[in-house]
C-alpha positions as CSV (number, residue, x, y, z in Angstrom):
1,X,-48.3,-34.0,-18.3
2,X,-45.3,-31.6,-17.7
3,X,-45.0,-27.9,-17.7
4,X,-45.0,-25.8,-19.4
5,X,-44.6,-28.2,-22.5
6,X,-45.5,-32.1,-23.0
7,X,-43.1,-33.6,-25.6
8,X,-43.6,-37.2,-26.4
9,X,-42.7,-39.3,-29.5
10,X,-44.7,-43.0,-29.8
11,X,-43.6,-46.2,-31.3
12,X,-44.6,-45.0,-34.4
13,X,-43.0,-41.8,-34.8
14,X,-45.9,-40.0,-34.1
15,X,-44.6,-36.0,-31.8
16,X,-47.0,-35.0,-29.6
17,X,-46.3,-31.3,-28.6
18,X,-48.7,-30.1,-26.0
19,X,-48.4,-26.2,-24.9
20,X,-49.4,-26.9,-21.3
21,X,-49.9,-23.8,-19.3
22,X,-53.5,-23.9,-19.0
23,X,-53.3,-21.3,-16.4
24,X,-52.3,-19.0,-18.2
25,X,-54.1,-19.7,-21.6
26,X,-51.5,-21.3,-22.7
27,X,-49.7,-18.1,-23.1
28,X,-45.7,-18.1,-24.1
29,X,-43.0,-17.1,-21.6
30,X,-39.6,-17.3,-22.3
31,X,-39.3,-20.6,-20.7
32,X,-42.3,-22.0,-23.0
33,X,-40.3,-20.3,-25.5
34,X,-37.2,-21.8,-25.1
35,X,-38.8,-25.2,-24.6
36,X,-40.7,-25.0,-27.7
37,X,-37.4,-24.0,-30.1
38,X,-35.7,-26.8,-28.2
39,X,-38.2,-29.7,-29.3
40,X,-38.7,-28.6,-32.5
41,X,-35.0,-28.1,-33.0
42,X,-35.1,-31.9,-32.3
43,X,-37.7,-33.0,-34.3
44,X,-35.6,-31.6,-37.2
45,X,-32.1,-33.9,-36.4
46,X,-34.4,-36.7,-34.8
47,X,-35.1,-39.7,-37.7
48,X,-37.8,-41.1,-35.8
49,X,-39.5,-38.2,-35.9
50,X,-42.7,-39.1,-38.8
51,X,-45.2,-36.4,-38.2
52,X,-45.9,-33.7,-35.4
53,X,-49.0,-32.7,-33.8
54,X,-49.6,-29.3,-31.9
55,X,-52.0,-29.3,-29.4
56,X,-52.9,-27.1,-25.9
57,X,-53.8,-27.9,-23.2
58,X,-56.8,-27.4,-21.0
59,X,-59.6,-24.8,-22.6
60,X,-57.3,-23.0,-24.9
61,X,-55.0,-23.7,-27.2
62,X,-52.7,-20.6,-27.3
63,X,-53.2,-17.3,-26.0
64,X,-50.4,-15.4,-27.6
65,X,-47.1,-14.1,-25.8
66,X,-47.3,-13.8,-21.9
67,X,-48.1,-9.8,-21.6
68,X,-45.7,-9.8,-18.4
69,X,-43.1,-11.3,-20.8
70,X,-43.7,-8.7,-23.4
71,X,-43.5,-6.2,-21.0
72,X,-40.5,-7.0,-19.2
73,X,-38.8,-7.5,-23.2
74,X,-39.8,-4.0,-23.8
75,X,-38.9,-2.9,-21.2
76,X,-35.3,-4.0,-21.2
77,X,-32.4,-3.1,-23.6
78,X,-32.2,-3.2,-27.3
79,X,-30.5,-6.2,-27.7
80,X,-32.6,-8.5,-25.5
81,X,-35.4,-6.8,-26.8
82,X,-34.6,-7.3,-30.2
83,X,-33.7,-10.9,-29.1
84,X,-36.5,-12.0,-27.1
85,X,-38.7,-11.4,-30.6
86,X,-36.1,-13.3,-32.9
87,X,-36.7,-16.1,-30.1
88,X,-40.5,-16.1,-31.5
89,X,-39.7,-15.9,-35.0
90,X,-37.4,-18.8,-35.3
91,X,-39.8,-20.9,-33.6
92,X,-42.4,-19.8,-36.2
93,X,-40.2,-20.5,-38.8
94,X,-39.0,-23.8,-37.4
95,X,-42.4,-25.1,-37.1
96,X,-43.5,-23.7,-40.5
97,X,-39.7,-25.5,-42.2
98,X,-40.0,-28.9,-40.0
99,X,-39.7,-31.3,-43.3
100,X,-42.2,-33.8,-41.5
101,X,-45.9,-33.1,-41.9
102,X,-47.4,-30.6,-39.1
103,X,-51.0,-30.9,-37.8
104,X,-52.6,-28.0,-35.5
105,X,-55.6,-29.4,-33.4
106,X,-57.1,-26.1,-32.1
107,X,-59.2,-27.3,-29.1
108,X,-59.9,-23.3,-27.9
109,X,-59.1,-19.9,-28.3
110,X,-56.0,-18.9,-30.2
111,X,-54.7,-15.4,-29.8
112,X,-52.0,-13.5,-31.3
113,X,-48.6,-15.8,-31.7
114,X,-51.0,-19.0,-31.1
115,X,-52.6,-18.0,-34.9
116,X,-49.5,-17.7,-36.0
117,X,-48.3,-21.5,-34.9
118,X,-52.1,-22.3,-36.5
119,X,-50.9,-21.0,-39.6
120,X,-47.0,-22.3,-39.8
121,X,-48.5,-26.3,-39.8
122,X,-49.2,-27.5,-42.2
123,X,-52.7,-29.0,-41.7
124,X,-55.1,-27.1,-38.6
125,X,-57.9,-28.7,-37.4
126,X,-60.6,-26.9,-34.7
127,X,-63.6,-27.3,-32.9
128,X,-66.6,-24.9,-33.7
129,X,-66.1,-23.0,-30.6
130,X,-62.7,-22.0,-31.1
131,X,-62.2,-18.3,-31.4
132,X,-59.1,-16.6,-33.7
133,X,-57.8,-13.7,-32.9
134,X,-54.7,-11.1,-33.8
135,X,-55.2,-8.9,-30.8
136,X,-51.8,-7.0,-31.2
137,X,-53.3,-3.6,-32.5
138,X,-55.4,-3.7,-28.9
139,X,-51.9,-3.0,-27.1
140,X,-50.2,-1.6,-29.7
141,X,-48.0,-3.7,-31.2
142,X,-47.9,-5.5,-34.6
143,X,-48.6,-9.1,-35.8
144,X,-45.2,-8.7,-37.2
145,X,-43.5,-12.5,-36.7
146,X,-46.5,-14.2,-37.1
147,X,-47.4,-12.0,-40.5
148,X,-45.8,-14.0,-43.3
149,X,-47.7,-18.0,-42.1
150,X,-50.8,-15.9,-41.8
151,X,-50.0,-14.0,-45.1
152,X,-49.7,-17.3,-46.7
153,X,-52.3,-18.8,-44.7
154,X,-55.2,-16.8,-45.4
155,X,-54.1,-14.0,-47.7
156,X,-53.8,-10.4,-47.4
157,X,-57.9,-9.9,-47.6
158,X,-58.6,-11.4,-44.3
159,X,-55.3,-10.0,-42.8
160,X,-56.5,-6.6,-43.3
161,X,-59.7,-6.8,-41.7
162,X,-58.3,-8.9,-38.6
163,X,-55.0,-7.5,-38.2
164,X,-56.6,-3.9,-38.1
165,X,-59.7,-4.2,-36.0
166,X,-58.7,-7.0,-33.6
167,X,-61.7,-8.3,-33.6
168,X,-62.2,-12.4,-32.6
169,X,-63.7,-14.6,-35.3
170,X,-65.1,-18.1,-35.2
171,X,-63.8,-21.2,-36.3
172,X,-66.1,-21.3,-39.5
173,X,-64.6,-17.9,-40.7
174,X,-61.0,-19.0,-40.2
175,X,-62.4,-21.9,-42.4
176,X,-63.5,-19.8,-45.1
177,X,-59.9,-17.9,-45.1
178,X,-58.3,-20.6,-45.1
179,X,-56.6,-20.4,-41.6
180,X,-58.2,-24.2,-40.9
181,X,-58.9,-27.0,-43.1
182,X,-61.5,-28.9,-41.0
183,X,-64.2,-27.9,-38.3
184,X,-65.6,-30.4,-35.5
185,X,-67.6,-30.7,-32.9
186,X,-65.7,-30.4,-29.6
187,X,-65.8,-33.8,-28.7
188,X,-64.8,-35.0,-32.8
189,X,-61.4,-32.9,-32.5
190,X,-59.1,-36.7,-31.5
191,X,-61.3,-38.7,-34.2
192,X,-60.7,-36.0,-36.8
193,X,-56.9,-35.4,-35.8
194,X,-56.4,-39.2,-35.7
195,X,-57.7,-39.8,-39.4
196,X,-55.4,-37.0,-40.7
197,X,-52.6,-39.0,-38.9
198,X,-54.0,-42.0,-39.9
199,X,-53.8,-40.5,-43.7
200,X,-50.4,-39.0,-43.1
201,X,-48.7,-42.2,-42.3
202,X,-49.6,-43.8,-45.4
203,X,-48.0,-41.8,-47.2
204,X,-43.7,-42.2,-48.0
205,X,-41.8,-39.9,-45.9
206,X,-39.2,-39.2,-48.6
207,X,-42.5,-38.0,-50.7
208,X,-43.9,-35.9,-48.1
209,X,-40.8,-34.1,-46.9
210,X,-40.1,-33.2,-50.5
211,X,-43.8,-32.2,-51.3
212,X,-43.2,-29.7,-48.3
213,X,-39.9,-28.9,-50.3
214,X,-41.7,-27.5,-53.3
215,X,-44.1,-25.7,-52.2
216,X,-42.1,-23.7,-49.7
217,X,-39.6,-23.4,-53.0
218,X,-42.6,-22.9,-55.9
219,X,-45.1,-20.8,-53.9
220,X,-44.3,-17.4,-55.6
221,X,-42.3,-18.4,-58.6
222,X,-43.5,-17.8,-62.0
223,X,-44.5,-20.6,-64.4
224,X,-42.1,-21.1,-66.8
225,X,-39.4,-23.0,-68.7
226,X,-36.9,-22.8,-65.7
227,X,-39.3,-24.1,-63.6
228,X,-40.7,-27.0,-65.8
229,X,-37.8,-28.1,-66.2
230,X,-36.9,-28.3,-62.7
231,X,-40.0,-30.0,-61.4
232,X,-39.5,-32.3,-64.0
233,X,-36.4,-33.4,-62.7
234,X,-37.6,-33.5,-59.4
235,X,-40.0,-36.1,-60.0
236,X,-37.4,-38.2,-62.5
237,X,-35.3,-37.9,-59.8
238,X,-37.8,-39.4,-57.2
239,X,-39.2,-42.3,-59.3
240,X,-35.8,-43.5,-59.2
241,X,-35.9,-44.1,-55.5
242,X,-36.2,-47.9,-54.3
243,X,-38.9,-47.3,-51.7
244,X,-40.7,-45.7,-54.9
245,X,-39.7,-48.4,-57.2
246,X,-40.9,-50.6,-54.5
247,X,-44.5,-48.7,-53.6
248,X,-45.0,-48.7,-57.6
249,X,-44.0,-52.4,-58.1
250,X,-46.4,-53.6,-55.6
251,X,-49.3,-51.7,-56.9
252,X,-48.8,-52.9,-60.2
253,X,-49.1,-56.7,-58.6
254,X,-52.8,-55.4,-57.8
């Protein structure tokens, strides 16, 4: 497996993106950095690409930002100060705007920026002992990039409590925010992950990348005419497809 990042794409389309810098938790440098905006900057332009999962390597899955990197970016100037963060938002953003399904599979401890990549996929998955945490009051900084995919996430309820006090909290209660969708044992985290893929892939690409594409769009718009009328349209516009006319036709055989 290579350092610090694993990126490999089967026959299937299937991504594999494994943070591997188990020595360091799994913690983001700028060369982890660079190396995740880089493979999700492909997965966006690549049409192989059918789904992505995010995984860590070793005993955690992501312990935030390096601290010597945070320091050193503080440290420096403005403007690679100011650019060193922007480096973490767009990959936050990429990940959260990839128009191919996302799966999280949280084997350990996620810290910090690693909630934050929890919370931009689209489906997260962990084992009972993983352990959430936004730590960033503890040195004094903010949750600030990772705010709006936990925002969304888990609301502002939880936020307050975590983001003030800092204070770690199981798998289970990231369940009941909303932060995960499914908790396993440790050794049911590839079985589990595998049937969400499993699930994923038999569903129409086309479908799924524009499922993603309302709710990013609908999320906080008000119900009304405008918006009728517009999902409307979008799902005219889809049953008019032929790999829809197709899917249904076959169905209808049955």
């Amino acid at each position: 497996m290579q350092e610090p990042l694993d990126f490999v794409i089967d026959s299937a389309g299937i991504a594999r993106l494994t943070i591997n810098r188990p020595k360091r938790a799994n913690s983001v440098d700028a060369e982890l950095a660079d190396g995740l905006l880089a493979a999700l900057d492909w997965c966006v332009t690549e049409p192989k690409v059918r789904l992505l999962v995010l995984l860590g390597a070793g005993r955690s899955f992501c312990a935030g930002v390096d601290l010597k990197w945070m320091l050193a970016s503080g440290e420096g100037d403005d403007e690679t100060n100011y650019a060193d963060a922007l480096k973490l938002a767009k990959i936050l953003n990429r990940l959260s705007t990839l128009p191919v399904p996302t799966v999280a599979a949280v084997s350990g401890p996620a810290i910090g920026f690693g909630v934050g990549l929890v919370a931009a996929c689209d489906i997260a998955l962990a084992v009972e002992n993983a352990v959430f945490r936004f730590s960033e009051v503890k040195l004094g900084v903010l949750p600030a990039v990772v705010s709006p995919y936990v925002l969304a996430a888990m609301g502002p309820r939880g936020a307050r409590r975590y983001f003030l006090t800092g204070e770690p909290f199981p798998a289970a209660e990231a369940a009941r925010w909303g932060l995960v969708h499914q908790v396993c044992p440790m050794d049911g985290l590839g079985s589990a992950t595998a049937q969400i893929v499993t699930e994923l892939l038999t569903g129409q690409l086309a479908a799924q990348k524009g499922a993603k594409a309302l709710i990013e769009e609908y999320r906080l718009r008000p119900i009304g005419q405008p918006l009728m009328e517009e999902t409307a349209r979008r799902l005219a516009d889809i049953r008019r497809t032929p790999e829809t006319q197709k899917t249904l036709a076959e169905l209808f055989k049955h």
